[in-house]
C-alpha positions in Angstrom: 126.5 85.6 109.6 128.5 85.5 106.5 127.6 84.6 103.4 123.8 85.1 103.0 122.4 86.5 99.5 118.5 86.6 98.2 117.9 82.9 97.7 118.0 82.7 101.1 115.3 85.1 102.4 111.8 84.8 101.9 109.9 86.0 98.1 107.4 88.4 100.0 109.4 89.3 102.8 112.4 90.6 100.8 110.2 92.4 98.4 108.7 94.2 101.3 111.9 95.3 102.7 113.8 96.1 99.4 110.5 98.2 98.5 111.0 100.0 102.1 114.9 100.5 101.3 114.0 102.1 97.4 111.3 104.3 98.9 113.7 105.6 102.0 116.7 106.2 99.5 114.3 108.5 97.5 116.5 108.0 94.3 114.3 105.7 92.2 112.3 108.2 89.4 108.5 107.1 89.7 106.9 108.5 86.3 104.0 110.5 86.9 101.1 108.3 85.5 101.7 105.8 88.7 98.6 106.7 89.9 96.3 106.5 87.3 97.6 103.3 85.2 96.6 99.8 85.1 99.4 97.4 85.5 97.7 94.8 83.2 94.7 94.1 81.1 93.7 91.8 82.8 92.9 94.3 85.6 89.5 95.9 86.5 91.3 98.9 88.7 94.8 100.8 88.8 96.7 99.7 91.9 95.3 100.6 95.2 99.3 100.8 97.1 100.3 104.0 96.7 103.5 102.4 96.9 102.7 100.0 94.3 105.9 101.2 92.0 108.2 100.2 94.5 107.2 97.2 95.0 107.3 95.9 91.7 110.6 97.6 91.1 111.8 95.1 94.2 110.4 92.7 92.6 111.9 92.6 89.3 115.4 93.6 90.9 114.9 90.6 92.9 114.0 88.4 89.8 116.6 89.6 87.6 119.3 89.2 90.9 118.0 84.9 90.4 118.5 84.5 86.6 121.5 85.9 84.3 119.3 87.7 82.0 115.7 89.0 81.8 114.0 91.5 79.4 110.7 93.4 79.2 108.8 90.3 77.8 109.4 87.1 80.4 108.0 89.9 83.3 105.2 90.7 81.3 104.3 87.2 81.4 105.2 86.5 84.9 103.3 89.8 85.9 100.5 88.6 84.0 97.2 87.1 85.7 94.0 85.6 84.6 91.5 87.6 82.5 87.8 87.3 83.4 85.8 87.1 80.6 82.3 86.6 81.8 81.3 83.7 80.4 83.8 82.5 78.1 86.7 80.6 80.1 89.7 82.7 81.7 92.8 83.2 79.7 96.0 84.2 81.0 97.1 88.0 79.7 100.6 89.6 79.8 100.8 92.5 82.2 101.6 96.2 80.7 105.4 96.3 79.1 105.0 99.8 79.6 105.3 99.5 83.6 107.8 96.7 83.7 109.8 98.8 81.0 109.6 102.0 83.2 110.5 100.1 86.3 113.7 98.1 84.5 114.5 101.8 83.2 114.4 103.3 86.7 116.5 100.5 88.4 119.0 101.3 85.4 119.2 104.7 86.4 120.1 104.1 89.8 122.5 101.5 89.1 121.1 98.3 90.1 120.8 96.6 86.4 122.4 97.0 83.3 121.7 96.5 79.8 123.1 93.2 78.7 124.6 94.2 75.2 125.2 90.1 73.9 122.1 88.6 74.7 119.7 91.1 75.4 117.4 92.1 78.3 119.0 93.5 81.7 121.6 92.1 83.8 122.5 92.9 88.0 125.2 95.1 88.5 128.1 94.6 91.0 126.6 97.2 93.1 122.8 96.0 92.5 124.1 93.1 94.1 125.7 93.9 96.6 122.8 96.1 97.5 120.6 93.2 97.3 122.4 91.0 99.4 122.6 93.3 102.2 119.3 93.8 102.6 119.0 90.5 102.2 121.2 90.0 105.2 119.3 92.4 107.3 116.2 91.1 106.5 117.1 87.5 107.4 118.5 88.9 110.9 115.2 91.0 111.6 113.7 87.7 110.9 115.6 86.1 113.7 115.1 88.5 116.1 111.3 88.1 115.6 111.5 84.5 116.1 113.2 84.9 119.4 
């Protein structure tokens, strides 16, 4: 099967197994507040996943891997959730820039992004790619198999 890339595989599914990959390869630096720190103001608690760093790390490799560009701001508003404020009506908040910053910073040192020196923000390396896409691949095959 030739020819299969991100788009292709399910959101949560890919996350999932991406996480799994970043975790096993043991490379990605997790800063030492990840288990103390909320991910946004919006939020009551820190995260209760101890692998909660991981996973968002997957995730913004995987959103940066679908558009050309992205930088610290657009994932703090798409990490970003609804603030309840008692009685007063909800509001939508950015997440912490801090975390997605940290994250973007880690997958840089690892080589899956890049800093993107004419527009700004963090671009997908070659290798971040081709990284991507192959779990990609073996996650659409595990899928498969569990379907047979």
């Amino acid at each position: 099967m030739g020819g299969v890339n991100v788009r292709d595989v399910d959101a949560a599914k890919f996350i999932e197994a991406y996480a799994a990959f970043l975790k096993r390869q043991g490379r990605l630096p997790i800063p030492a507040w990840t288990d103390t720190v909320k991910t946004s103001n919006s939020k009551e608690l820190p995260p209760q996943n101890i692998d909660w760093f991981y996973i968002r790390s997957a995730a913004i490799a995987r959103h940066v891997y679908l558009r050309k560009t992205v930088g610290v701001g657009r994932l703090r508003k798409l990490h970003g959730g609804t603030k309840n404020r008692g009685a007063r009506p909800s509001h939508h908040v950015d997440a912490s820039g801090s975390v997605d910053r940290k994250a973007m910073q880690a997958l840089e040192k690892i080589g899956v992004l890049e800093h993107d020196e004419e527009k700004g923000g963090r671009r997908i390396t070659q290798s971040g790619q081709r990284d991507l896409d192959r779990i990609a691949m073996s996650t659409l095959e595990a899928e498969e198999e569990d379907d047979e």
